[in-house]
matplotlib code that plots the C-alpha trace (Angstrom):
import matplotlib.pyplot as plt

x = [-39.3, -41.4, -44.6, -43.5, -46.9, -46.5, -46.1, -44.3, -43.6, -40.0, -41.0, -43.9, -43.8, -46.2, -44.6, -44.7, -42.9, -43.6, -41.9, -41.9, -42.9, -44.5, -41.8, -43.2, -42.3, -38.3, -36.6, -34.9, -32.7, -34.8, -37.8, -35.2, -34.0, -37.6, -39.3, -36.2, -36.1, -39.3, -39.6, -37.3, -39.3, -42.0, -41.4, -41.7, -43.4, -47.0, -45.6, -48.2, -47.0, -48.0, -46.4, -46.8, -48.5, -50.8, -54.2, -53.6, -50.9, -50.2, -48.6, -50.0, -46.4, -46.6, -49.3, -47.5, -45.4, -47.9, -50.5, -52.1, -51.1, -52.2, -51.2, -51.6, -51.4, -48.7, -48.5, -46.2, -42.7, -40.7, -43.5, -42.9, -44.2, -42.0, -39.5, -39.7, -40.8, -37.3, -35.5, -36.9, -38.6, -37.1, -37.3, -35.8, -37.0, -36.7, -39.1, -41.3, -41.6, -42.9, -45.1, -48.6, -52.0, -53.5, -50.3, -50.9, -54.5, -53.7, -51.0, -53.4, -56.5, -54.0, -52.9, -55.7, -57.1, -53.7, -51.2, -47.6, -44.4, -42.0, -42.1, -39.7, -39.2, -37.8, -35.5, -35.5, -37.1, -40.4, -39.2, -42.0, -44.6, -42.6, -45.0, -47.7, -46.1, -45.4, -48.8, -50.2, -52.0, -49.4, -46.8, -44.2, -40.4, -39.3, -36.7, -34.8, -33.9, -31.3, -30.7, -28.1, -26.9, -28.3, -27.0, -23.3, -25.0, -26.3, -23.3, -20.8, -23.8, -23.3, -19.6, -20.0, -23.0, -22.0, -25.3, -24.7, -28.5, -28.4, -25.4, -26.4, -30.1, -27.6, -25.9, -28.8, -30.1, -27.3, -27.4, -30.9, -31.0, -28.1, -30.6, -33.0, -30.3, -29.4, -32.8, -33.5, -30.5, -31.8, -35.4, -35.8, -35.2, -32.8, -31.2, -30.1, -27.6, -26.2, -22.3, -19.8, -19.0, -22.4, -22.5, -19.5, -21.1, -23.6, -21.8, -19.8, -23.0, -24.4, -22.3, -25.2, -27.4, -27.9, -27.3, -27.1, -25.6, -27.8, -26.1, -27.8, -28.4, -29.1, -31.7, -28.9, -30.9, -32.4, -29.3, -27.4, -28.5, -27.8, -24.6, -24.6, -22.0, -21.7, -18.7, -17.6, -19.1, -18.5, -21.2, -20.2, -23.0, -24.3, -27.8, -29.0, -32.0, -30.9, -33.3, -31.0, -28.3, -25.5, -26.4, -27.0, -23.7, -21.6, -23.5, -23.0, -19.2, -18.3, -20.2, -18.4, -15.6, -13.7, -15.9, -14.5, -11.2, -11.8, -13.6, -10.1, -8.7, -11.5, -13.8, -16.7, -17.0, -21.1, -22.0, -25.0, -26.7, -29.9, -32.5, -35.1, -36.5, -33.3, -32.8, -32.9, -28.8, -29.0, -31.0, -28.6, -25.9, -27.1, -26.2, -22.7, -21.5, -21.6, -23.6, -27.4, -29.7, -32.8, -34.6, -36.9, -36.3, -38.5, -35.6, -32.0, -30.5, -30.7, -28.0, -25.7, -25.6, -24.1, -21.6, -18.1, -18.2, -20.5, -18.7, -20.2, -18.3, -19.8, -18.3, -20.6, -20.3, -23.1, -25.0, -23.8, -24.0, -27.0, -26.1, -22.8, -23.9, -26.4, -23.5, -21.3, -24.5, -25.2, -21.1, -20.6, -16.9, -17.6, -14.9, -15.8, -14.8, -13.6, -16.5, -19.1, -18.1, -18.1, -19.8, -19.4, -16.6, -14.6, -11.0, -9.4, -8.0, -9.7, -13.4, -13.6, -11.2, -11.1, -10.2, -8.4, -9.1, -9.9, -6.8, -7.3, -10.9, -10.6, -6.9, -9.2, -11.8, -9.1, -7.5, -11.0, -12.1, -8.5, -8.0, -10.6, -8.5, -8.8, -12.7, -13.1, -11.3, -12.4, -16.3, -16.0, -14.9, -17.6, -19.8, -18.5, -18.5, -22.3, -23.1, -21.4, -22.2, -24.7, -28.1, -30.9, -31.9, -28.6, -29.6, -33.1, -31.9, -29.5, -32.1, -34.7, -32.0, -31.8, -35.3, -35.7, -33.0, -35.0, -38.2, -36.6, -35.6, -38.6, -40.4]
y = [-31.9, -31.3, -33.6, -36.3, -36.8, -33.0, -32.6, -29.5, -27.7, -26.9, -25.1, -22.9, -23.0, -21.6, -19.4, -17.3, -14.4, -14.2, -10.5, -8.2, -5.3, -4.7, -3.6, -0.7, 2.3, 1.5, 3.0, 0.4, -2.3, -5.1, -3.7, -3.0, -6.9, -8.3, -6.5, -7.0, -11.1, -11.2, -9.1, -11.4, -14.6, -13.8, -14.3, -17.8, -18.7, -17.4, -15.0, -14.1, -11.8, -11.5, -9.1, -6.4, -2.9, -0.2, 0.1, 2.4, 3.6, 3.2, -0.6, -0.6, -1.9, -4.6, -6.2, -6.8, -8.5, -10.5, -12.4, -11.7, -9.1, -9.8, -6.8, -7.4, -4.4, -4.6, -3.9, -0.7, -2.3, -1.5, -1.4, -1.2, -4.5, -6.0, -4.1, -6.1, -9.7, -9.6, -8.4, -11.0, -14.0, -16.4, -14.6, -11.5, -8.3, -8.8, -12.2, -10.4, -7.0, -9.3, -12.2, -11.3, -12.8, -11.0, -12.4, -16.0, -15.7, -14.5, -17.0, -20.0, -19.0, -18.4, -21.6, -23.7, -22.1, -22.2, -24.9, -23.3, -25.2, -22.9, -20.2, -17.8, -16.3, -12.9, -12.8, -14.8, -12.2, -14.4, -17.8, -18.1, -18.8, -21.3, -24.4, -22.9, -23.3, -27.1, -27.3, -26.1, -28.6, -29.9, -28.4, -26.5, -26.0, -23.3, -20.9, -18.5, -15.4, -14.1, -10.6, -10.3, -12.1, -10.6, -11.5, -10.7, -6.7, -6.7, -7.7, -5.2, -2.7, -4.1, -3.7, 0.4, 1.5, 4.0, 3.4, 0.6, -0.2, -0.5, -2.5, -5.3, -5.2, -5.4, -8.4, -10.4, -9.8, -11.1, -14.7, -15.0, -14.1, -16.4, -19.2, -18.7, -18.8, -21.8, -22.9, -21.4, -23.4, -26.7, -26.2, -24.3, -26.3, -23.9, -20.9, -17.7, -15.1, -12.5, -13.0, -15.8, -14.3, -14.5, -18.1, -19.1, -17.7, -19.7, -22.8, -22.5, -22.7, -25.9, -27.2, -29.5, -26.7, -25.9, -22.5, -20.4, -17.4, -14.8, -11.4, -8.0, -6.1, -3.1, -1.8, -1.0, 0.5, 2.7, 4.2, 4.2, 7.7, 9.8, 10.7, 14.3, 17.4, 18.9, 20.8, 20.6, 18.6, 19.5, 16.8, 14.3, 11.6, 9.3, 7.6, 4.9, 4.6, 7.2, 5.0, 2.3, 2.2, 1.2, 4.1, 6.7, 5.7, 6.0, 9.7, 10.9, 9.7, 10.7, 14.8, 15.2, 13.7, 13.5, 16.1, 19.3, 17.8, 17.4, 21.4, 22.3, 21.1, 22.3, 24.8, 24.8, 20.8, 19.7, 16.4, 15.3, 12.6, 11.3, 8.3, 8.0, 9.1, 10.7, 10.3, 13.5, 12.9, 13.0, 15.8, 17.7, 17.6, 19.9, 22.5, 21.8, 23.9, 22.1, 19.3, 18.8, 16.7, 15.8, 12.9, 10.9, 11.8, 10.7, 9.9, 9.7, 10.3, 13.7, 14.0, 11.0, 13.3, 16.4, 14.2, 14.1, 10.7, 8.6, 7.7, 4.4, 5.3, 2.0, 1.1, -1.8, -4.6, -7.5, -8.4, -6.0, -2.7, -2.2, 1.6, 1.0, -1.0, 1.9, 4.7, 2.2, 1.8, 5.8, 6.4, 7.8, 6.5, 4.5, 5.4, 3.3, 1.3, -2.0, -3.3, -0.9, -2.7, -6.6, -9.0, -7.3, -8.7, -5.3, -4.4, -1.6, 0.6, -0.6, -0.4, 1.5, 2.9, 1.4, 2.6, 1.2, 4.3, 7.7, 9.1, 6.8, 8.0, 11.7, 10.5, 8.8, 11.4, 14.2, 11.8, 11.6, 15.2, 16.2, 13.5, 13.5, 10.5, 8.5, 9.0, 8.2, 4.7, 3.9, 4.7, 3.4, -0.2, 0.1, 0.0, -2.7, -4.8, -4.2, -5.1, -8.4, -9.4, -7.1, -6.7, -8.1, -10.4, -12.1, -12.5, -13.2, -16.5, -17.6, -17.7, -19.3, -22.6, -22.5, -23.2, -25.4, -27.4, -27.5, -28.2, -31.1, -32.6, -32.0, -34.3]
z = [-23.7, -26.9, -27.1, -29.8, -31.4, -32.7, -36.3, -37.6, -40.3, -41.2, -44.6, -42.8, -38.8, -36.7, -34.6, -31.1, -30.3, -27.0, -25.8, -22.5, -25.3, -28.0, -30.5, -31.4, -31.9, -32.3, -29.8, -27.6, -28.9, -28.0, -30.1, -33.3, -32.4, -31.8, -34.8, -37.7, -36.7, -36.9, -40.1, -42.0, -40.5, -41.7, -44.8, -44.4, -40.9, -39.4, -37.2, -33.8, -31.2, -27.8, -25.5, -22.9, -24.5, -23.5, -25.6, -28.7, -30.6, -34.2, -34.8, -38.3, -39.4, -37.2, -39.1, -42.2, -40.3, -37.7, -38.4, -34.9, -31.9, -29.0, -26.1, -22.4, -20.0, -17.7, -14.0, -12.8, -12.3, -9.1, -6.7, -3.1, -2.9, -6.1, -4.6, -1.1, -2.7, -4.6, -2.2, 0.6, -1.8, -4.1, -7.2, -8.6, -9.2, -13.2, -13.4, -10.7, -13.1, -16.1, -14.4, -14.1, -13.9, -17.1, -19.1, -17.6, -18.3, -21.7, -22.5, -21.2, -23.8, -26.6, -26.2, -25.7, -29.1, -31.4, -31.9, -32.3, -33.4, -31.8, -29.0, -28.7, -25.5, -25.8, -22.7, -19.0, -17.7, -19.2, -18.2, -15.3, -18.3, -19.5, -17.2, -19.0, -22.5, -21.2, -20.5, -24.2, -25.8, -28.5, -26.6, -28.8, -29.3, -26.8, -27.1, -25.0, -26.6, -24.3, -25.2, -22.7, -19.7, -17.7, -14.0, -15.9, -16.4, -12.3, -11.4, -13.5, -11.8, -8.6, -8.8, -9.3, -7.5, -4.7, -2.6, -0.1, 0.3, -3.8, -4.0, -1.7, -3.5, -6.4, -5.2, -4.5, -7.3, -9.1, -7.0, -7.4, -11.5, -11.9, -10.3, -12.9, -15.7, -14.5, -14.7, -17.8, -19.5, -18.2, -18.9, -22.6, -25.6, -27.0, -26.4, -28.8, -27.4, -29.3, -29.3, -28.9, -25.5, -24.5, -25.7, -23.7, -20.2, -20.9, -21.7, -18.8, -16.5, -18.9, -21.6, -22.6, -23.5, -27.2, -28.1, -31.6, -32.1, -33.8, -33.3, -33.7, -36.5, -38.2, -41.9, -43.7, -46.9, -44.0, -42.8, -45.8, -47.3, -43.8, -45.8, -47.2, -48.1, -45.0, -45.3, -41.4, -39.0, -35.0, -33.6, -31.6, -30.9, -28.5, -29.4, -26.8, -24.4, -21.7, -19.3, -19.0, -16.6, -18.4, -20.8, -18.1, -16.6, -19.6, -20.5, -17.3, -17.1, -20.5, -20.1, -16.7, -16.9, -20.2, -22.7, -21.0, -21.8, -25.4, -25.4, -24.5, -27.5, -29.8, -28.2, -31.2, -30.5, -29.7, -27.7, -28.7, -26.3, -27.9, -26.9, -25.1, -21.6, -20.4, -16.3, -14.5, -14.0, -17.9, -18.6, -15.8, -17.9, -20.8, -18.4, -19.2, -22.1, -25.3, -24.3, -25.3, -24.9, -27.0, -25.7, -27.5, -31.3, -33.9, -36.5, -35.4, -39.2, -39.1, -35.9, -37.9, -40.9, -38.5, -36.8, -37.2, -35.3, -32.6, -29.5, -27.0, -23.9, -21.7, -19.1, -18.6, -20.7, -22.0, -25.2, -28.2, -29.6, -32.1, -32.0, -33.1, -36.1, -36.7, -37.0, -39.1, -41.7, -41.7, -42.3, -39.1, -37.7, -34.0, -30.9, -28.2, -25.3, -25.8, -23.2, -25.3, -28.8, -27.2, -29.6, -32.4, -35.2, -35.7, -36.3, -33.7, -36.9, -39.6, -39.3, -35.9, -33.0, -29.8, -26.1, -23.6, -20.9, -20.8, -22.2, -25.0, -25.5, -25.5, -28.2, -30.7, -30.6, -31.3, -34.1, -35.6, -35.5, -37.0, -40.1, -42.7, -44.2, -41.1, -40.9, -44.6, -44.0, -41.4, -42.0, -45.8, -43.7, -41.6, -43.6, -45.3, -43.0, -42.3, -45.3, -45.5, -41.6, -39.9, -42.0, -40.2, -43.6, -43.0, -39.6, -40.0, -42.4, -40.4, -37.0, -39.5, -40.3, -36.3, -36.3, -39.2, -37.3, -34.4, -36.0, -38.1, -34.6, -32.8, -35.7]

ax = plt.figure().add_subplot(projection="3d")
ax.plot(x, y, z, "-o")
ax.set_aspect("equal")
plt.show()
């Protein structure tokens, strides 16, 4: 698909990040994926960004890593009209929330006035550009960052949303994005998912499509001095954007549900819930005693440092857990959900503890909070293993041979 005549440069590419946000400041996942990559690509590409983003705001650390960062304001998502179009038309509320005129106008002139050897699309959510990408000049390389699957998320959603109205939306939804996946696999040039299990969804839709797995990461150096001599630590943390559903959903179950069980046992216990943009349901539950919640923080070491461990109760699966690695770099031992920990390469008992249910859950957490020998192995392994796997300049090399591979092809 890539114009033939196109020279490239494996040793210095020219490359587009191409992103539905600017990733700055860092407080979602995709913006700690988007930046780091690109952080560690730099070093040996031309890196340009373009990407939805309101006018100000301090991105002065994006231009050590860009040579160019170009924002386009984006249209409020979920209008009435959105709304209706993907719940009527042919495409789904997620393409509909990220294709505009301004971006296609944008895309267009950058363009026709740069030559690129590789775009990377930062999720499907962008793939109606990806005509106009054909279109460029010397058309480039194109990539599909995946992030997650993203019909695979609407459809675990689907599966436990109470509203009828919502759920069918839901459902729809899910046939229609799984349409555009399908698309997506025949028409990019390559694909990058974060696990193996994402890759295998993905090959069970096209097994011709080419696809690299580049999993997430975490800055271990930045993490790895939250450690300090508290003597006892009673904080149990969950960090995540507290806008998302799969993160409101596991909040919510987790405060209500199992965390007056595990006050019983030890009254003194805190449950800290910290990220971004809380839902209303989220902020409701700091009225529950011995739960807080702190919303947007600027640093997220200082709560790592107080906590005895970090739980990910999900209960929705997809993509993989860059909070998890975050806990495991600051020494902060993980209980989770099997679904919440799916991607990543640990070991139930070694480097982190892992639930089947509830009762297993609220058993790990007590098991934790009781033996100081068992949090000291299993956060000392943790570690570990983020240093050997999970550093986003392992990462970053290993998605820069992707593209060298590419490029060499493309030649």
């Amino acid at each position: 698909m890539t114009n033939p005549d196109l020279k490239t440069s494996t040793s210095n590419p020219r490359v587009l990040q191409f992103a539905p946000r600017v990733p700055w400041p860092l407080d979602t996942g995709a913006k700690l994926r988007n930046y780091h990559l690109a952080r560690v690509l730099s070093e040996n590409s031309a890196m340009t960004l373009l990407a939805f983003g309101e006018d100000g705001g301090d991105i002065s650390e994006l231009t050590k890593v860009y040579e160019r960062i170009i924002k386009v304001r984006r249209d409020a998502g979920y209008t009435l009209g959105k709304v209706l179009r993907g719940g009527l038309g042919s495409t789904p509320l997620p393409l509909l929330n990220y294709t505009t005129g301004e971006m296609k106008e944008a895309l267009a002139a950058l363009l026709n006035e740069q030559d690129f050897d590789l775009v990377q699309t930062e999720s499907v959510h962008l793939m109606d550009y990806l005509p106009l990408i054909r279109a460029a000049r010397r058309p480039p390389v194109v990539v599909c960052d995946w992030h997650n699957v993203e019909s695979e998320l609407m459809q675990q959603y689907s599966e436990r949303e109470k509203s009828l109205p919502r759920r069918a939306y839901a459902r729809r939804t899910v046939r229609l994005m799984r349409e555009a996946e399908q698309r997506a696999l025949d028409e990019f040039d390559a694909h990058i998912v974060v696990s193996e299990e994402d890759a295998e969804r993905l090959r069970a839709v096209n097994s011709a499509a080419k696809i690299f797995v580049i999993g997430n990461g975490v800055d271990a150096k930045y993490y790895a001095s939250t450690e300090n001599g508290t003597a006892q630590k009673l904080r149990i943390v969950f960090v995540g954007s507290m806008d998302y559903h799969a993160n409101i959903d596991a909040a919510i179950y987790f405060a209500r549900e199992l965390w007056p069980k595990l006050r019983e046992k030890k009254s003194n216990l805190v449950f800290t819930i910290v990220g971004r943009d809380p839902a209303p349901a989220v902020r409701e539950l700091s009225s529950i005693a011995g739960v807080e919640v702190t919303g947007s923080v600027a640093d997220v070491r200082p709560y790592y440092r107080e906590a005895m461990a970090a739980v990910v109760p999900l209960r929705v699966g997809g993509g993989s857990r860059l909070k998890i690695l975050e806990a495991m770099a600051a020494g902060v031992p993980v209980v989770s959900t099997k679904v919440g920990a799916e991607g990543l390469h640990v070991r139930d008992g070694e480097n982190i503890l892992l639930a089947e249910n509830d009762r297993e859950l609220i058993e790990r957490l007590t098991r934790v909070g009781e033996d100081e020998a068992l949090r000291s192995k299993i956060a000392t392994a943790a570690h570990a293993l983020i240093e050997q796997r999970y550093d986003w300049s392992k990462l970053g090399e290993s998605l820069a041979r992707a593209y060298r591979e590419l490029l060499s092809t493309a030649e």
